[in-house]
C-alpha positions as a Markdown table, in Angstrom:
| # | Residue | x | y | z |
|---|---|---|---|---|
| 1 | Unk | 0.0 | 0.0 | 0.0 |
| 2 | Unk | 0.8 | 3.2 | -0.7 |
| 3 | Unk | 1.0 | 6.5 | 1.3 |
| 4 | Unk | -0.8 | 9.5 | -0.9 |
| 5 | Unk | -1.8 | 12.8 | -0.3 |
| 6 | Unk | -5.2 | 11.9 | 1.6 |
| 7 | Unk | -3.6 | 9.4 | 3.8 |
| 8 | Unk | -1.2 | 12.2 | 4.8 |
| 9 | Unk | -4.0 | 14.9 | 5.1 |
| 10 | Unk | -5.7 | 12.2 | 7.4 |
| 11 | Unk | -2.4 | 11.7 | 9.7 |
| 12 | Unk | -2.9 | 15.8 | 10.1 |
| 13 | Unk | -6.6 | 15.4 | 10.7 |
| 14 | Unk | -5.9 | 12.9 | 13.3 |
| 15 | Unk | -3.3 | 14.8 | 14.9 |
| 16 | Unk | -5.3 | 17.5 | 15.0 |
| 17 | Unk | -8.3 | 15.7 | 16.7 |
| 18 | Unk | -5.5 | 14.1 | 19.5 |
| 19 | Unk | -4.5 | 17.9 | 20.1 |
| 20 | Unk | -8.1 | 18.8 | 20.8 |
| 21 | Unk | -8.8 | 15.9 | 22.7 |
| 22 | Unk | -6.0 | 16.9 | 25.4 |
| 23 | Unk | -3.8 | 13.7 | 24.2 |
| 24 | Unk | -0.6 | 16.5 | 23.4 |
| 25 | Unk | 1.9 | 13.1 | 23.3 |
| 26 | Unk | 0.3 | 11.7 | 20.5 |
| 27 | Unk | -0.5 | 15.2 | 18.7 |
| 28 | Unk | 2.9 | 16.0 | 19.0 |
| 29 | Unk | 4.1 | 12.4 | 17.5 |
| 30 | Unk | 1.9 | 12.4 | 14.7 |
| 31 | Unk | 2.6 | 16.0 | 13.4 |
| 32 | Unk | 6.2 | 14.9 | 13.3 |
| 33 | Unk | 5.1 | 12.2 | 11.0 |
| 34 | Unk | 3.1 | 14.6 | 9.0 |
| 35 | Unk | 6.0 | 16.9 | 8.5 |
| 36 | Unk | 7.9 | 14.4 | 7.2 |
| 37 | Unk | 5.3 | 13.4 | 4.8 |
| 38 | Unk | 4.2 | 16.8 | 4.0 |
| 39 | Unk | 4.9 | 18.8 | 0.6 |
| 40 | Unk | 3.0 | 21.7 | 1.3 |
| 41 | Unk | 5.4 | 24.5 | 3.2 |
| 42 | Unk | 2.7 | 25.6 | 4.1 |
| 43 | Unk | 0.5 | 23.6 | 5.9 |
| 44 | Unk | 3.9 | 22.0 | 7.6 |
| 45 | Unk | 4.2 | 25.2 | 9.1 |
| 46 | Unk | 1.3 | 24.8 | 10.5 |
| 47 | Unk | 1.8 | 21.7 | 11.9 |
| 48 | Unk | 5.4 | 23.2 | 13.4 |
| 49 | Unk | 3.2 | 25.4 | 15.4 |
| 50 | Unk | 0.7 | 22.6 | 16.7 |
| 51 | Unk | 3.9 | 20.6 | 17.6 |
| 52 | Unk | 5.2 | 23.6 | 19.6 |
| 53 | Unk | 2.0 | 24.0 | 21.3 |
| 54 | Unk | 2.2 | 20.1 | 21.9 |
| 55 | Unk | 5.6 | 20.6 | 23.5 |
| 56 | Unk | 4.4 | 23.4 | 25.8 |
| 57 | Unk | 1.2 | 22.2 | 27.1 |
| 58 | Unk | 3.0 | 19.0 | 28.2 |
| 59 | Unk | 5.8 | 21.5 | 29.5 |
| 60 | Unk | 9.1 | 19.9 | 27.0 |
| 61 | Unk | 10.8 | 23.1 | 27.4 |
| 62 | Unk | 13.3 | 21.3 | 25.3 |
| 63 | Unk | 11.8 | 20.1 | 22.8 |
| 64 | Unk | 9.7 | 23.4 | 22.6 |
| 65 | Unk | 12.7 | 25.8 | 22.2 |
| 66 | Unk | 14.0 | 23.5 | 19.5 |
| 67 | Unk | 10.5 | 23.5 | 17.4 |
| 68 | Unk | 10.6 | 27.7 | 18.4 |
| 69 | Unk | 14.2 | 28.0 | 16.6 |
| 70 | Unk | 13.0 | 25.6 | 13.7 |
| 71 | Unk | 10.1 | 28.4 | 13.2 |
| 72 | Unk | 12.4 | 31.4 | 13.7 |
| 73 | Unk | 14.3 | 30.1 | 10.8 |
| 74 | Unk | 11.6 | 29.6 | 8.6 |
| 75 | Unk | 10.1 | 33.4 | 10.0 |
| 76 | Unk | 13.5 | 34.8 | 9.5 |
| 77 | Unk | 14.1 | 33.4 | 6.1 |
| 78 | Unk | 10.8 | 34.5 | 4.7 |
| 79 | Unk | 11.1 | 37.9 | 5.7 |
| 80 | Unk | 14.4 | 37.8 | 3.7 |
| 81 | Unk | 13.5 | 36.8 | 0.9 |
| 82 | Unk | 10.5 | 39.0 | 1.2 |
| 83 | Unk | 12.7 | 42.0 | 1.5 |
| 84 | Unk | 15.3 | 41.0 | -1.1 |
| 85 | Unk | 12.4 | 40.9 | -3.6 |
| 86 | Unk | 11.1 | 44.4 | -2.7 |
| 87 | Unk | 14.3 | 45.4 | -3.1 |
| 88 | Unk | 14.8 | 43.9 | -6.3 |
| 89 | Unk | 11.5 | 45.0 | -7.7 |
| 90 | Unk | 12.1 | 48.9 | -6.6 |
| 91 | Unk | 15.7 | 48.9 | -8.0 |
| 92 | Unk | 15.2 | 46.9 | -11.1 |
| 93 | Unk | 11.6 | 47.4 | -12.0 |
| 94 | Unk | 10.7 | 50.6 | -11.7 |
| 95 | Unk | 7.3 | 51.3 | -13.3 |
């Protein structure tokens, strides 16, 4: 059998549902599996954050600050890259 893109969309469902049920452990698991899986940047974001809630709410300071630097990076490296195409656009196409 293989893993496609709604088996992997279920793993975040079910993670999600874990999270909301108060079962952080298993929340936190799973979204690990899911980013591993998971093509979308986006939505692996996403599942970054629920893992760093995760982390808190079962107090895995540890853990948590890890998951916090792995979002800084991605925060930090957007905003570049953000700001090197503004700069781009203003110096090179100037309407």
């Amino acid at each position: 059998m293989q893993i496609g893109p709604d088996q992997i969309e279920a793993l975040y469902q079910y993670a999600k549902f874990q999270f909301e049920c108060g079962n952080y452990s298993g929340a936190a698991d799973y979204l690990y599996q899911y980013r591993a899986l998971c093509t979308n940047s986006e939505r692996s974001v996403s599942a970054l954050w629920g893992k760093l809630a995760a982390e808190i709410l079962m107090q895995n300071w540890d853990v948590a600050l890890e998951e916090l630097n792995r979002l800084k990076e991605i925060i930090d490296s957007k905003v570049f890259l953000f700001m090197f195409c503004t700069l781009f656009f203003v110096l090179f196409c100037k309407l």
